[in-house]
Backbone as numpy.savetxt, mean C-alpha at the origin, in Angstrom:
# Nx Ny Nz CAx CAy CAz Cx Cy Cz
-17.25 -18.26 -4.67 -16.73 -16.94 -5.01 -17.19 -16.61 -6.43
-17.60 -15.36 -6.59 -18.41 -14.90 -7.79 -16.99 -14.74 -8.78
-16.86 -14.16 -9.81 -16.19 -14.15 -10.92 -15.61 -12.76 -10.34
-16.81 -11.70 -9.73 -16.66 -10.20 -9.81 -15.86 -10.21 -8.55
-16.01 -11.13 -7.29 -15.08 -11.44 -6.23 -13.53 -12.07 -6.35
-13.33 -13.00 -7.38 -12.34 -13.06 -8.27 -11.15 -12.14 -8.84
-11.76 -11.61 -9.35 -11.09 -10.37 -10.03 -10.76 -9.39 -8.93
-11.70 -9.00 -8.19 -11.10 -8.13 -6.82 -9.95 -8.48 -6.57
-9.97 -10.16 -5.89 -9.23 -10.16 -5.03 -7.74 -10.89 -5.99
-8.11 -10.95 -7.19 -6.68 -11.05 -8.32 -5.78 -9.24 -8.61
-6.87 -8.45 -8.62 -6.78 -7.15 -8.56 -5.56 -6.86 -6.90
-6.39 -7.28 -6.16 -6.27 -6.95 -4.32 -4.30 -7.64 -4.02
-4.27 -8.80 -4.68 -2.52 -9.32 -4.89 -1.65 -8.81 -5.42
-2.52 -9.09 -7.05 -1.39 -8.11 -7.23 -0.86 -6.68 -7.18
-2.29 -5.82 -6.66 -1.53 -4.64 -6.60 -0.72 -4.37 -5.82
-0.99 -5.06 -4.61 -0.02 -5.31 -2.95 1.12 -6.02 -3.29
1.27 -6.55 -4.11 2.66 -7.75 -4.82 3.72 -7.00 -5.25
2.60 -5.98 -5.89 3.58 -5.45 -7.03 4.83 -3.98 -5.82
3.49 -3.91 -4.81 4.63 -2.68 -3.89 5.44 -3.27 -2.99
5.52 -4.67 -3.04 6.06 -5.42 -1.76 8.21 -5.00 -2.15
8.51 -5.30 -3.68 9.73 -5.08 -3.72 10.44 -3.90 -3.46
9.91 -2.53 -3.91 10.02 -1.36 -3.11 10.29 -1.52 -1.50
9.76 -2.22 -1.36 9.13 -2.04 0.72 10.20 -2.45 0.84
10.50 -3.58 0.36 11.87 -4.83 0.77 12.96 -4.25 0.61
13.38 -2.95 -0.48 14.66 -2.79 -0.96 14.49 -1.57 0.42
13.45 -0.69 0.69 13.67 0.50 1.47 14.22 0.08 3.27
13.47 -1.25 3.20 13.80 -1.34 4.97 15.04 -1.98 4.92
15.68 -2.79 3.62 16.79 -3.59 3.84 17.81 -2.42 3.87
17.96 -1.66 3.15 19.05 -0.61 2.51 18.83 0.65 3.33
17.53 0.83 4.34 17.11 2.63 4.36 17.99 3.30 3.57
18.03 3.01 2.32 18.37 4.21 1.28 16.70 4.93 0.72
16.64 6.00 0.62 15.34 6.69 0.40 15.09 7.82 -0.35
16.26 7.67 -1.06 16.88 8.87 -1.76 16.42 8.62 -3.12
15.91 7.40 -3.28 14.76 7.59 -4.82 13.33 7.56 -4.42
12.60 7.99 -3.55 12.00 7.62 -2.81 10.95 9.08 -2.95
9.80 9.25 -3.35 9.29 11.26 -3.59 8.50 11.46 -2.31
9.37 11.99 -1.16 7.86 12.53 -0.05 6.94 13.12 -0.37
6.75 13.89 -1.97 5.26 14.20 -1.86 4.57 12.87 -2.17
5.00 12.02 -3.38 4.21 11.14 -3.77 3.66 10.28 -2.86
4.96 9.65 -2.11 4.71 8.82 -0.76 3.52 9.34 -0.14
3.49 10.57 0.17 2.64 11.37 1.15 1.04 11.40 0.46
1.48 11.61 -0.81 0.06 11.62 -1.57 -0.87 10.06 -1.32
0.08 9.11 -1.85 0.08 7.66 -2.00 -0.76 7.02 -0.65
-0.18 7.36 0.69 -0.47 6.59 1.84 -1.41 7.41 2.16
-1.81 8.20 2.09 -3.53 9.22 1.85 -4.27 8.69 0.89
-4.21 8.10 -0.06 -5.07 7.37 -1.09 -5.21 6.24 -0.75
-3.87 5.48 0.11 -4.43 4.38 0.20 -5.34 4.01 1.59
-5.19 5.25 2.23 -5.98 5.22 3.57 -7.46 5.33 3.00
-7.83 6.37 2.04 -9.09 6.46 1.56 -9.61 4.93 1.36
-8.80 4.57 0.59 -9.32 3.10 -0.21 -10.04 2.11 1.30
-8.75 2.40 1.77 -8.90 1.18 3.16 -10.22 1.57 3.79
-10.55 2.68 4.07 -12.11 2.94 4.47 -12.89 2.98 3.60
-12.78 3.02 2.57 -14.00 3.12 1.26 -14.24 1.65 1.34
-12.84 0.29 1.55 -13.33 -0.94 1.59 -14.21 -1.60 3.04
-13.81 -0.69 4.24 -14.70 -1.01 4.74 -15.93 -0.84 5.01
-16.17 0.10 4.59 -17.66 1.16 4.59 -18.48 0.02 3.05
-17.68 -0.92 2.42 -18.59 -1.53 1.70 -18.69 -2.80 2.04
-17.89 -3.21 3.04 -17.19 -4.22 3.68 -16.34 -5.25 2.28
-16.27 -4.93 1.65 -15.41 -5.33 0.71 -14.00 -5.57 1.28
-13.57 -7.10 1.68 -12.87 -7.52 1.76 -11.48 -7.37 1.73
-11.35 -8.35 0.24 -10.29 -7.67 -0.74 -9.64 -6.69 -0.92
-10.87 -5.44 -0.87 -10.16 -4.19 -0.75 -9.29 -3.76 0.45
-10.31 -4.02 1.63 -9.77 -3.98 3.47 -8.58 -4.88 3.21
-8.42 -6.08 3.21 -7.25 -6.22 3.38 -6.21 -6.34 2.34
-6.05 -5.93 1.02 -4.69 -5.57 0.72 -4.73 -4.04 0.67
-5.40 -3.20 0.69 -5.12 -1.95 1.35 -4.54 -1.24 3.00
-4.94 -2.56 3.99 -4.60 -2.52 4.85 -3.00 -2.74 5.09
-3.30 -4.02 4.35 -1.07 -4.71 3.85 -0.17 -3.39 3.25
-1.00 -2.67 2.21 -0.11 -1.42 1.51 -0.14 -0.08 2.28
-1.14 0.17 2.66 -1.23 0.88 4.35 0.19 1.28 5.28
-0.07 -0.04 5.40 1.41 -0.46 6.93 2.74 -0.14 6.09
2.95 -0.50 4.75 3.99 -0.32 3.97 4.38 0.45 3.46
3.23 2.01 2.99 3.73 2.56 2.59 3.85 3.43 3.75
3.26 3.53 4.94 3.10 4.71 6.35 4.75 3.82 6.73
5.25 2.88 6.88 6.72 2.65 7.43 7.82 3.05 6.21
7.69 3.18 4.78 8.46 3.87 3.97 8.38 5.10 4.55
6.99 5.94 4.44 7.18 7.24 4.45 8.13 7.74 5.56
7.58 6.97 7.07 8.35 7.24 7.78 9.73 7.57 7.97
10.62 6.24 7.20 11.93 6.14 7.08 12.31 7.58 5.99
11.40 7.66 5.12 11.75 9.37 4.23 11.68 9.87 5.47
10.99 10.08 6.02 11.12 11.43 6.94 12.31 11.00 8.14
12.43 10.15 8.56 13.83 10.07 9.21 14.82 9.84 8.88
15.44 9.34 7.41 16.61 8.69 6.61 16.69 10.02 5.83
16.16 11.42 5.13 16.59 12.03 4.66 17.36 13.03 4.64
């Protein structure tokens, strides 16, 4: 693994790490009431971009923790749109 593959995929954890406690507090509690449907909405559109921008380079790292934040933030949004 290169240095520049490294860093991706140190990049690729923790950014997926860092949204995992959000995810955990929204499905344990469906409280959603701090929760912004535009941002959400903005958010899981960016991260859909990413997820095809990583595969269209086949970049890994990117495909799969974009794929992990993907699933997480499309089942938050969801619960906004049905918990509010």
């Amino acid at each position: 693994m290169t240095l520049i593959d490294l860093i991706g995929t140190l990049a690729a954890v923790l950014t997926t790490a860092s949204f995992l406690p959000q995810a955990w507090h929204t499905f344990h509690t469906k409280d959603v009431s701090g929760v912004s449907l535009g941002m959400y909405s903005v958010f899981t559109i960016g991260v859909a971009c990413w997820l095809l921008y990583g595969v269209l380079l086949s970049a890994w790292p990117i495909v799969i923790a974009n794929a992990i934040t993907l699933s997480l933030a499309s089942a938050i949004l969801a619960m906004k749109l049905r918990y509010r």
